[in-house]
N, C-alpha and C positions, 0 to 999 in steps of 0.2 A: 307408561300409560296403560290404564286398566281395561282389558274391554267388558267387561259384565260389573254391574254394582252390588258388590257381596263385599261382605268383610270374609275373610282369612280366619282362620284358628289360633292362629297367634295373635291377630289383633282383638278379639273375643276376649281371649284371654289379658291380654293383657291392659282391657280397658275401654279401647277406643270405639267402642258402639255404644258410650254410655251417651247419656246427657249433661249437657257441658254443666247444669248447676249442682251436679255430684265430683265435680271438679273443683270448682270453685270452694265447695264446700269441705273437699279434703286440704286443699288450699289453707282457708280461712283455720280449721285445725289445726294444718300441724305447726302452722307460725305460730299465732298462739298461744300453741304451748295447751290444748283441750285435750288431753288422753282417760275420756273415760270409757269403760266398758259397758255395752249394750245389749239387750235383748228384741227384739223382733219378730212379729208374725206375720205369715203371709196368708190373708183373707182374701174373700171377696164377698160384699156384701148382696149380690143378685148374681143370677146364673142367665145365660142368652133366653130370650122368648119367653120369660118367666119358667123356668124348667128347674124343677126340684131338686135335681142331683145332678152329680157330675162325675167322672170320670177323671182322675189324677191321674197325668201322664208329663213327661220330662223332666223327671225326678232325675234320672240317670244321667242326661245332660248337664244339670244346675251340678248335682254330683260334682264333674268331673271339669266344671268352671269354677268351680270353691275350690277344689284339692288343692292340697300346698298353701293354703291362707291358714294367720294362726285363729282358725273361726272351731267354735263346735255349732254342726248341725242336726237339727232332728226333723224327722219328716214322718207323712205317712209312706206305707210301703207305693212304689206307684203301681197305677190300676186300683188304687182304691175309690172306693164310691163316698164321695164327700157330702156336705152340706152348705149353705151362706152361712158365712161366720164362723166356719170351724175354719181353725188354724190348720193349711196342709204344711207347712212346710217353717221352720224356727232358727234364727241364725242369732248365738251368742261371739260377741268378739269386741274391737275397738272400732268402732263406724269408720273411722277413716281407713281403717284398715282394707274392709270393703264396701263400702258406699257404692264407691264406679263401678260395683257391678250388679245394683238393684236392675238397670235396666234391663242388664243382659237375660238376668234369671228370672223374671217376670214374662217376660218376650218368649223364653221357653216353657216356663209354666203353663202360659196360659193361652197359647196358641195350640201347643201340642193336646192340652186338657180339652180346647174346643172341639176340637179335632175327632176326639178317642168319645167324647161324649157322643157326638153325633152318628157316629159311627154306632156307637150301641143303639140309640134309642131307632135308628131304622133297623138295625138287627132284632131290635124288640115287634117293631112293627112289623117285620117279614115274618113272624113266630120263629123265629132263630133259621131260617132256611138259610139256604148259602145266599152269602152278601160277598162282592167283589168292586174292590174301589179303583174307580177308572179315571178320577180328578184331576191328575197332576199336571194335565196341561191347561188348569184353570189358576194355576198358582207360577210364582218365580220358577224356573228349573235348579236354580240352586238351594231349597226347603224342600226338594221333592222327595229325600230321605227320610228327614222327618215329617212327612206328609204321610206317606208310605206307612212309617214305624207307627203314628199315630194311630192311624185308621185299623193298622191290623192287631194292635192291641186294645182294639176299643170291640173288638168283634168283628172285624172282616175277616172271613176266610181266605182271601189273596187280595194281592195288589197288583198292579198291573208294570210299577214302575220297577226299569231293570237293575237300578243301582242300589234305589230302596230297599229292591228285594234279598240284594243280595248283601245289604249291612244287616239284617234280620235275619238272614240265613234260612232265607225264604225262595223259593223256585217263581219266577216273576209270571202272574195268568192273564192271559186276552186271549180275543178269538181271532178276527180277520177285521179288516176295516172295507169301506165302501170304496177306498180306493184300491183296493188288488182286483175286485171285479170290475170296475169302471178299466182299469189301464189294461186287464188280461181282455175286455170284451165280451164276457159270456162270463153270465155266473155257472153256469154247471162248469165247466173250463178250469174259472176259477175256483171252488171245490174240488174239485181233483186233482188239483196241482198242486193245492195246501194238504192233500191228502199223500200226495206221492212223497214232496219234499223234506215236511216240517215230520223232525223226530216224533217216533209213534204214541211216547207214551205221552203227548198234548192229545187233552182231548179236542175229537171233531166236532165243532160248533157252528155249525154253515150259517153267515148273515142272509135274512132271508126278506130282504125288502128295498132289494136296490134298485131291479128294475120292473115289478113285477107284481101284482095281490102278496101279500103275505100268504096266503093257506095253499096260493100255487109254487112260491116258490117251495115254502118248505116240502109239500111230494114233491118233487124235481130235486129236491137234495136229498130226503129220506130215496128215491128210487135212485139217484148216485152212488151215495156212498152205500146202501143199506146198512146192514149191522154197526158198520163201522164208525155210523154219525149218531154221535154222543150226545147234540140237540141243535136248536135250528135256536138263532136271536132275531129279535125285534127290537128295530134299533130305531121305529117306525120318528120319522120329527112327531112334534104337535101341531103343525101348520097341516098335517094329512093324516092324523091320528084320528079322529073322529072320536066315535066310543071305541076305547083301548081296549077296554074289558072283552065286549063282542067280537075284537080282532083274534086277542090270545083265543078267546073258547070257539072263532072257527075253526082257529089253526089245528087247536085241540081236537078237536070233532072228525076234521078231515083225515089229522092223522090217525089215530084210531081206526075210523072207519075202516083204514088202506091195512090194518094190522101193525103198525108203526109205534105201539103204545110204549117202547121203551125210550123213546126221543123226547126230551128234555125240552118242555120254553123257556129260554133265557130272555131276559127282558130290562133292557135301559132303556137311554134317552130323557134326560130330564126328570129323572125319580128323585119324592122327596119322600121321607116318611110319611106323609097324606095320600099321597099316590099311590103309593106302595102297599098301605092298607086297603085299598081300594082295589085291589086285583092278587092279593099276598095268594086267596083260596084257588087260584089258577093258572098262577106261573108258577114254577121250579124255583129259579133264580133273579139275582137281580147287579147287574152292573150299574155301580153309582158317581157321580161325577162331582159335579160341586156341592151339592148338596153335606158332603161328609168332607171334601177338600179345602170347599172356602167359607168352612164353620165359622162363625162369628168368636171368637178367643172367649175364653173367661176374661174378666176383668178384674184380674188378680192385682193388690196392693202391698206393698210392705208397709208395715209401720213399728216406730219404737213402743214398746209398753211397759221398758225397765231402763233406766239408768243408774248406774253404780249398784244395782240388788233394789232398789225403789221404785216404785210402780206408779208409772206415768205415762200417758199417750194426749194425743191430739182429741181432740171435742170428736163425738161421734162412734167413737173407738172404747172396747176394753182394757184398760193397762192390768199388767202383770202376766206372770206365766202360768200356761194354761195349759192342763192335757185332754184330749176325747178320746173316750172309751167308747166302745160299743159290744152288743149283746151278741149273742148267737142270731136273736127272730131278729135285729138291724136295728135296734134301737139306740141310738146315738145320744153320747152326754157331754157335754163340756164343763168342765169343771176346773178351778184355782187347783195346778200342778200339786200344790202338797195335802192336797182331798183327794186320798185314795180310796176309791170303788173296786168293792169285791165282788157286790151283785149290782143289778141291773133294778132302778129304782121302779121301772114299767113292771117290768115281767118276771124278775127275781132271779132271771139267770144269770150266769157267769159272764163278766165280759173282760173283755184284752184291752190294753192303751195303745192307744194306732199311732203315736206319735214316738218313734224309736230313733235312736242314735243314728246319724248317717255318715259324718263327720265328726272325730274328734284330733282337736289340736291341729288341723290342716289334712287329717290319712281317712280316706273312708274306709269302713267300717262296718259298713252294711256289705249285703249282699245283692250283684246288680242281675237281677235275673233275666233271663232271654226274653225276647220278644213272646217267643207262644209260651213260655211260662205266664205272664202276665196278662195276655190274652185268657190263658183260661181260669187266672185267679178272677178278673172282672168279668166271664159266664159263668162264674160259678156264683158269685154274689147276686149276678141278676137274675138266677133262679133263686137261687137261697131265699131271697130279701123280698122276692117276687115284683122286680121294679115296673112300674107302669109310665106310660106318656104324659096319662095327666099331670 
């Protein structure tokens, strides 16, 4: 008997989190006697909240649930910046072969994609300041990896979760919670105990609103630790927030005044990118919770668009094989696979085909790059491409 509701890696793999009518329907095949070979895209026809772009992420995952299928796959690299209706990801093979695991690879696609997008578009909206994603106890603890992975290759500069961090090969970041001063009794107390105990090289970030004004505690922790405190957080609720803005800039103000001007505001609690632009010109930082944790998925589809080399799909949908190109300035093209583009119809410049070999014959093929590699492939497009909220 189980105690957590999670599938296992072998049952992933081998099936059994699909939906029963990709069973039935491998079923119906192979009695039959139906072996033909297929082509497939994986769209989505709108993005969360109406949002322009997106952010492709668990590409590496779907990877490594296909290896060993006799499938060839093409994808964009992941961390790429997508669009509705561009094909990210393309599986040639015999449907029965892998049907049962449309659901799985979908489920990866487009939860992880929700995820890495959100994550950017508040990084956009901090003006790239440092972003730390503190969500995972708004989600299963068994996704909290891929929670983790998502979020910091979508642009967060750490994660908070310990396991996350460390399949990313990432050093896991927090400050202190409201429970070590509530159970030590005394925030200064507790300050200096996180200062004595926890290895040096965490930075000091005193909570500074547990029991007391925000602008008084933070001097009471700038005249604790002095030099040694890195920045004071505001972890303020919104049931006692008031105007947030006027909090951060007393905090600011005071400290200054006392000479304290190299102490950091860090500032969560309920940040969404709205809010965040709304105070970005006077906090330091920002720790982010569900906002980037319990992103809304893409609502990625698979569909056929070739049977036997002949181009056919379901109503709604384009049939045949498709690639997208894009430019240097981000000008995106999709076009029938055997229309190849040299220049860029907009702009005239040169573009590349984002859609490359990932699998072939069951052995990937691609290269599956680290987490902060990826991370700084999608801040480099969101400068490049100069992506906005709107």
């Amino acid at each position: 008997m189980r105690s957590f509701y999670i599938a296992h890696e072998d049952e992933i793999k081998a099936g059994k989190t699909t939906d029963v009518y990709f069973i039935r329907t491998r079923k119906i095949l192979t009695e039959k006697g139906i072996h033909r070979k297929v082509f497939a895209d994986v769209t989505t026809t709108s993005l969360p909240r109406g949002w322009k772009w997106g952010v492709l992420a668990g590409i590496e995952e779907v990877a490594k649930l296909l290896e060993g299928l006799p499938v060839n796959v093409y994808a964009m690299r992941e961390g790429t910046i997508f669009h509705p209706y561009e094909p990210v990801l393309q599986i040639e093979g015999y449907y029965e072969e892998f049907g049962i695991y449309e659901t799985a690879l979908l489920g990866m696609l487009s939860q992880a994609s929700g995820v890495a997008t959100a994550a950017l578009r508040i990084k956009i909206a901090a003006n790239f300041k440092p972003i730390y994603s503190f969500g995972i106890r708004h989600m299963h603890p068994a996704i909290a990896p891929m929670i983790d992975r998502s979020a910091f290759i979508g642009g967060c500069d750490g994660v908070s979760g310990v396991l996350g961090a460390e399949m990313i090969g990432e050093k896991p970041v927090g400050t202190m919670p409201h429970a070590l001063i509530l159970t030590v009794g005394d925030q200064v107390k507790a300050w200096k105990y996180f200062d004595e105990v926890v290895e040096p090289e965490v930075p000091r970030t005193a909570l500074v609103d547990t029991l007391c004004d925000e602008k008084f505690e933070a001097l009471m922790a700038a005249e604790a630790l002095g030099k040694r405190l890195t920045a004071v957080r505001l972890d303020t609720p919104s049931s006692r927030r008031g105007d947030f803005r006027k909090i951060i800039e007393e905090v600011r103000w005071e400290l200054n005044l006392r000479g304290y001007d190299w102490v950091k505001i860090f500032v969560s609690g309920g940040l969404d990118e709205e809010s965040i632009r709304e105070i970005v010109d006077v906090a330091d930082a920002f720790g982010v919770g569900s906002a980037i944790a319990s992103a809304k998925p893409v609502d990625f589809s698979l569909d056929i668009v070739e049977v036997e080399r002949k181009p056919i799909t379901k109503r709604g949908k384009l049939s045949g094989r498709k690639q997208v190109y894009r430019c240097e300035n981000g000008h995106y093209h999709r076009v029938p696979a055997d229309k190849k583009l040299e220049r860029c119809p907009v702009c005239g410049a040169k573009v590349e085909p984002l859609l490359q070999p990932l699998i072939e014959n069951g052995e990937i093929v691609a290269e599956l790059p680290k987490a902060r590699e990826i991370r700084e492939y999608v801040l480099e497009q969101a400068e490049k491409f100069k992506l906005g909220l709107d």
